[in-house]
Backbone as CSV, one residue per row, in Angstrom:
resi,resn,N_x,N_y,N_z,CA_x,CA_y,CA_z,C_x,C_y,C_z
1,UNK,-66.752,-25.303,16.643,-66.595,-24.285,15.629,-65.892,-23.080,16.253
2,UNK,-64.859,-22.176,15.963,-64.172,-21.575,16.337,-64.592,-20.118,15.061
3,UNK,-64.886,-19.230,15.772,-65.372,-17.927,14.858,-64.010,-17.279,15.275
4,UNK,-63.081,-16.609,14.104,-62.227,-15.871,14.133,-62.790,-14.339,14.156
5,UNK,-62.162,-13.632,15.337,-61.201,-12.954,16.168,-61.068,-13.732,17.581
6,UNK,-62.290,-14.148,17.634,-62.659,-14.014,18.972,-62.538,-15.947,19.202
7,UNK,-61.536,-16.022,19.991,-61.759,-17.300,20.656,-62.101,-17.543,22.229
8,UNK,-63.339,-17.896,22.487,-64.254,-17.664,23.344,-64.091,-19.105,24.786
9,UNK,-62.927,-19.682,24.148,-62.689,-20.511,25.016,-62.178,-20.406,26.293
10,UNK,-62.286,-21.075,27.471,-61.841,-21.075,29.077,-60.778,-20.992,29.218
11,UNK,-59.681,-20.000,29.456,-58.520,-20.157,29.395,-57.726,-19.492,30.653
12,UNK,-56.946,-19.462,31.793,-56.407,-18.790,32.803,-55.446,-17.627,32.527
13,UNK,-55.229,-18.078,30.660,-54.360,-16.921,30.316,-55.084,-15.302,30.382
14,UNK,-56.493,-15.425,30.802,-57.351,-14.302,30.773,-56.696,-13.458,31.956
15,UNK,-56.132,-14.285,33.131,-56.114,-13.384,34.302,-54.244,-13.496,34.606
16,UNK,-53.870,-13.026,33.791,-52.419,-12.594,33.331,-52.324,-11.398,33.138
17,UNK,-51.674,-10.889,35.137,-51.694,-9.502,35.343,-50.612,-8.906,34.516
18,UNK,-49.381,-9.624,34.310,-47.748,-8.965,33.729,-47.897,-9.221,32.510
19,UNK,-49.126,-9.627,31.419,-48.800,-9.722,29.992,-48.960,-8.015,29.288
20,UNK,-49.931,-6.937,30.216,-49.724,-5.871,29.792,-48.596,-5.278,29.975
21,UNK,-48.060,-5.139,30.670,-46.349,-4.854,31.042,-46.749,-3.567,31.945
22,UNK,-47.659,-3.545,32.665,-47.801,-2.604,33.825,-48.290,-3.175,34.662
23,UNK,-48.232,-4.756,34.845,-48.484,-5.511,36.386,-49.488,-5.494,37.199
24,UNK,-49.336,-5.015,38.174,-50.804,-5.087,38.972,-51.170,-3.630,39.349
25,UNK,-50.711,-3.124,39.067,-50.865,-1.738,38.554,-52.479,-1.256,38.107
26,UNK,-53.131,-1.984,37.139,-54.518,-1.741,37.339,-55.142,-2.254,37.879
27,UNK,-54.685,-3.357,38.129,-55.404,-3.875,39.314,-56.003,-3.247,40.629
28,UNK,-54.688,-2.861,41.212,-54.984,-1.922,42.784,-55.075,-0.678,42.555
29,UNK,-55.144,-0.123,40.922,-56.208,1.382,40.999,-57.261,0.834,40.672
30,UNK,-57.912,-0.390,40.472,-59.279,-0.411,39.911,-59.874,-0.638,41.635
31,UNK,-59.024,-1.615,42.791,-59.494,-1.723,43.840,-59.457,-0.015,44.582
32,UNK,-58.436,1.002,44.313,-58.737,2.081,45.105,-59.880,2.839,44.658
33,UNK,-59.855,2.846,43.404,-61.456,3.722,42.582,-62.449,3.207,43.269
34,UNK,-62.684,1.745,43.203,-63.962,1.697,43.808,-64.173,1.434,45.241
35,UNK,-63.346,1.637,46.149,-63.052,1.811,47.693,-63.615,3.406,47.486
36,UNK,-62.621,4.398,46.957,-63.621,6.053,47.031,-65.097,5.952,46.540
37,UNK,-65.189,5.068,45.320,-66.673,5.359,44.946,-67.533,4.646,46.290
38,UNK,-67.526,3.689,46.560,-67.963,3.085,47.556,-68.247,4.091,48.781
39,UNK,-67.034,4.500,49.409,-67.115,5.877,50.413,-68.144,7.078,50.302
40,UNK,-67.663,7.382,48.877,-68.397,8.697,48.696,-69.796,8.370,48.397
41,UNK,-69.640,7.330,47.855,-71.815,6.964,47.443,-72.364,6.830,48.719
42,UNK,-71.819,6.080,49.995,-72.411,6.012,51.036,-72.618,7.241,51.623
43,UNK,-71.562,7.714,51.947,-71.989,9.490,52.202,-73.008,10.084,51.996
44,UNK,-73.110,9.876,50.485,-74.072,10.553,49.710,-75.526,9.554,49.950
45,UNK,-75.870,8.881,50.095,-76.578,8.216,50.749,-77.015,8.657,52.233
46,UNK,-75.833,8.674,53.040,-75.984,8.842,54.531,-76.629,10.174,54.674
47,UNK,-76.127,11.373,54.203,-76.169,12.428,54.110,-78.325,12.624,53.579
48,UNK,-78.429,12.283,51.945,-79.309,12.153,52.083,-80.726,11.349,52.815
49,UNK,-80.844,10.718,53.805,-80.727,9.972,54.597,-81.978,10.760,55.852
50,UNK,-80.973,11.910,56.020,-80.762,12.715,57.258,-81.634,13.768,56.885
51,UNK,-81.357,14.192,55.754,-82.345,15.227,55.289,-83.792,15.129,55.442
52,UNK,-84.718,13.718,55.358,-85.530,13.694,55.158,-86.030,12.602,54.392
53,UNK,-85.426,12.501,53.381,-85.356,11.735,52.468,-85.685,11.864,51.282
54,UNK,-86.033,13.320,50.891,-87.007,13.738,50.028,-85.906,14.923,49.522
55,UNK,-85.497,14.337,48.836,-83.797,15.590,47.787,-84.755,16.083,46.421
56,UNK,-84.320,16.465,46.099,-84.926,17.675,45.031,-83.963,16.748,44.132
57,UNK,-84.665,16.569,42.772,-84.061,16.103,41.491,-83.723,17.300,41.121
C-alpha cells in the first residue's frame, strides 16, 4: 500500500548530494558545526570539571 505524499520506500536516491544544486556544501558545514559543537561542549565540560563539579544552575 503506498500512502501519498510520502513514499517511504528504500531508495539511494535519498543520499543525492547534487540534486539540491549546492553539492556537498551542506554536507561539510554540517561536519564543521558539529566538530565546534563537539570542541566547545568538551571545554565546557573540561572546564566544569575543574571547578569542582558543582556549577550553579
Amino acid at each position: 500500500m503506498r500512502f501519498w505524499p510520502c513514499n517511504l520506500s528504500l531508495t539511494w536516491a535519498n543520499y543525492n548530494f547534487e540534486s539540491e544544486g549546492v553539492g556537498w556544501q551542506n554536507f561539510s558545514n554540517s561536519l564543521v558545526v558539529s566538530l565546534w559543537v563537539a570542541t566547545v561542549g568538551a571545554a565546557v565540560i573540561f572546564t566544569g570539571s575543574l571547578s569542582g563539579g558543582e556549577a550553579a544552575l
